[in-house]
C-alpha positions in Angstrom: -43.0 30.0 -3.2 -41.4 31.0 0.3 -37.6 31.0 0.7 -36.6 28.4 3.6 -34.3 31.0 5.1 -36.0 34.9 5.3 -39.6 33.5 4.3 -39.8 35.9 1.5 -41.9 34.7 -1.3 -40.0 34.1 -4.7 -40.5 33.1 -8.4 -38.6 29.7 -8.3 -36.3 29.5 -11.3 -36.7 26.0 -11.6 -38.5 22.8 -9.4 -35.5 22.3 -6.8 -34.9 26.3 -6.4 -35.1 27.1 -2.2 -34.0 30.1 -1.9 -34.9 33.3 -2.7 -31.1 33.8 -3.8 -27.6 33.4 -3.0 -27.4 35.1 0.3 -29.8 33.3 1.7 -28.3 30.0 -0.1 -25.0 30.9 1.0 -26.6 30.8 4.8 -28.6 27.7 3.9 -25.0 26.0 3.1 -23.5 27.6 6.4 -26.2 26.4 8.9 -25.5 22.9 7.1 -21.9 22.8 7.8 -22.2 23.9 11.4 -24.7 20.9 11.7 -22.4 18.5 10.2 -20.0 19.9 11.9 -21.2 19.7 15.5 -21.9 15.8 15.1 -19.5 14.1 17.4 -17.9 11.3 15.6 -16.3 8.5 18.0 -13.6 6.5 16.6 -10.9 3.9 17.5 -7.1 4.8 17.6 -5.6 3.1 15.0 -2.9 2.1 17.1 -3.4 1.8 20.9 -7.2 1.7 20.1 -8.3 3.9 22.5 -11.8 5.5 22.0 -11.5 9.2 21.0 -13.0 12.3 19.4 -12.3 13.0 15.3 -11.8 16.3 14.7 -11.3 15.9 11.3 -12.1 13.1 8.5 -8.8 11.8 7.8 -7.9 12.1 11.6 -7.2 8.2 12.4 -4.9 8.4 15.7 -5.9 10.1 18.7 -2.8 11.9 19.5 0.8 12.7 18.3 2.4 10.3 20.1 0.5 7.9 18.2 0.8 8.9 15.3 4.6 9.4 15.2 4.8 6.0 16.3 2.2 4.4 13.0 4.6 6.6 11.0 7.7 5.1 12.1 6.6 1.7 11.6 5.0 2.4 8.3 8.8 4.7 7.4 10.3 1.3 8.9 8.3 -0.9 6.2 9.2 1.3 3.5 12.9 1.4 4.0 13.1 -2.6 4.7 11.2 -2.9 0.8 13.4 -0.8 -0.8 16.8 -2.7 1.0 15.2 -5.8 -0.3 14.7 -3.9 -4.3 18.1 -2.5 -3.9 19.9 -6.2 -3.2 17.8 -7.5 -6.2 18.8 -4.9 -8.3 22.7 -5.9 -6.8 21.8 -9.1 -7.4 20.8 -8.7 -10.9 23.7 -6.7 -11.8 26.3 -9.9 -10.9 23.6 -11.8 -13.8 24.6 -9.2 -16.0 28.3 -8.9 -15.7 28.8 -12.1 -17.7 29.7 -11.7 -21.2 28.7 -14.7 -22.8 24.5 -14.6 -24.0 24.2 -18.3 -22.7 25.4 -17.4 -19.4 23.1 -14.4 -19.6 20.1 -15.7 -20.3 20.4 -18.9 -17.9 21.7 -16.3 -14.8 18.8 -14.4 -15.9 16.1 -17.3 -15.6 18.1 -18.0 -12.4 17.4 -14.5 -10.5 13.8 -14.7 -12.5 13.1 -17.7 -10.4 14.5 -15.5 -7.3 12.2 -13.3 -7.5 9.2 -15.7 -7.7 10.6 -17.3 -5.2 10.7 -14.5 -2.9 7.2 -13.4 -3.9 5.5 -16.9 -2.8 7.3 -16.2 0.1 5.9 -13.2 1.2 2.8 -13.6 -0.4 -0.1 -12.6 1.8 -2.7 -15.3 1.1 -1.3 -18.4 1.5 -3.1 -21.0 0.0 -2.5 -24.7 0.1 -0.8 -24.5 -3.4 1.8 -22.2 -1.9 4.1 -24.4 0.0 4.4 -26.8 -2.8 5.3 -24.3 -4.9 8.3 -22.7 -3.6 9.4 -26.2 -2.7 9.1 -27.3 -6.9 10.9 -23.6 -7.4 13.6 -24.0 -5.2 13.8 -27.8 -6.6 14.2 -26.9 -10.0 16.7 -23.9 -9.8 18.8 -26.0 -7.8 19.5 -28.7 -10.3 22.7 -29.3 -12.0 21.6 -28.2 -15.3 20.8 -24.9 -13.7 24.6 -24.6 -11.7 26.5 -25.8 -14.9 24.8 -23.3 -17.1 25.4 -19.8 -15.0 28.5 -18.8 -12.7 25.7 -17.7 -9.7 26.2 -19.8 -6.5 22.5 -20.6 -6.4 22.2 -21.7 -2.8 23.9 -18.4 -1.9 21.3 -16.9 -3.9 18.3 -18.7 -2.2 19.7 -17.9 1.5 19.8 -14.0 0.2 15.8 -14.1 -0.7 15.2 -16.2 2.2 17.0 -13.9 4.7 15.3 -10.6 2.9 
C-alpha cells in the first residue's frame, strides 16, 4: 500500500493504517488543521448582532466592547439573584428566632409558601395554571389561621417577594 503523504509503499499494520508512519501522520494531522483552520466561519454578535468573523469556537461577540457589555449584564443578573437568596436567607432567620416549635413550624410553612410564591412568579413558562396559582397561594397564607399561628407580618412578607 502507498502512504497518502511521501507515496512510499508500506506494509499496513492494520485495514485503516494511511501512513507509512508517524511523521508522515503527524503532517497528515497538520495539513488537516490548517484546512479546518482556513474555513471562514460567519457568525452573529450575540449582542448588537452584527455579522463578523470567528476566530475561535467559543468566540460569540465580535469585539471587546461587546463583550464587556454581555458580561456586565450577565455580572448584573448574578448579583440581583444572590440579593434576592440573601433576603430569603434574612427572611428565614426572623422564622427562626422564635422559640416556641408551634411558632416554628407555622413561620416555617409561612416563608415555605414564600418561596413558592416567588418561584411562580418568576417562572419562565407561564402557563394558564400559573396565575391561578399564586392567587390560591397568596389566598391561603393570608388567612387568619396562618397570622394567628406565626408572629411574621405576612403581607409585609408577600410585598418583599413581590418587590425582589
Amino acid at each position: 500500500m502507498k502512504c497518502e503523504i511521501c507515496g512510499e509503499e508500506f506494509e499496513p499494520k492494520n485495514c485503516q493504517q494511511k501512513y507509512c508512519g508517524k511523521p508522515c501522520q503527524q503532517k497528515a494531522a497538520n495539513n488537516n488543521r490548517k484546512i479546518r483552520q482556513a474555513t471562514v466561519h460567519i457568525v452573529k454578535c450575540q449582542m448588537c448582532g452584527k455579522e463578523f468573523e470567528k476566530l475561535n469556537g467559543n468566540q460569540r461577540y465580535c469585539c471587546a466592547e461587546c463583550k464587556a457589555i454581555a458580561k456586565n449584564r450577565c455580572d448584573a443578573a448574578r448579583n440581583k439573584t444572590r440579593n434576592r437568596c440573601k433576603e430569603m436567607f434574612q427572611l428565614q432567620q426572623i422564622t427562626e428566632a422564635d422559640t416556641d416549635p408551634y411558632v416554628k413550624l407555622a413561620s416555617a410553612i409561612v416563608f415555605k409558601t414564600a418561596q413558592d410564591y416567588y418561584k411562580a412568579l418568576t417562572r419562565k413558562n407561564k402557563d394558564m395554571w400559573t396565575k391561578p396559582r399564586i392567587l390560591m397561594i397568596k389566598d391561603d397564607i393570608q388567612t387568619d389561621y396562618f397570622k394567628s399561628l406565626t408572629n411574621l407580618n405576612v403581607e409585609l412578607l408577600f410585598e418583599k417577594v413581590e418587590g425582589m
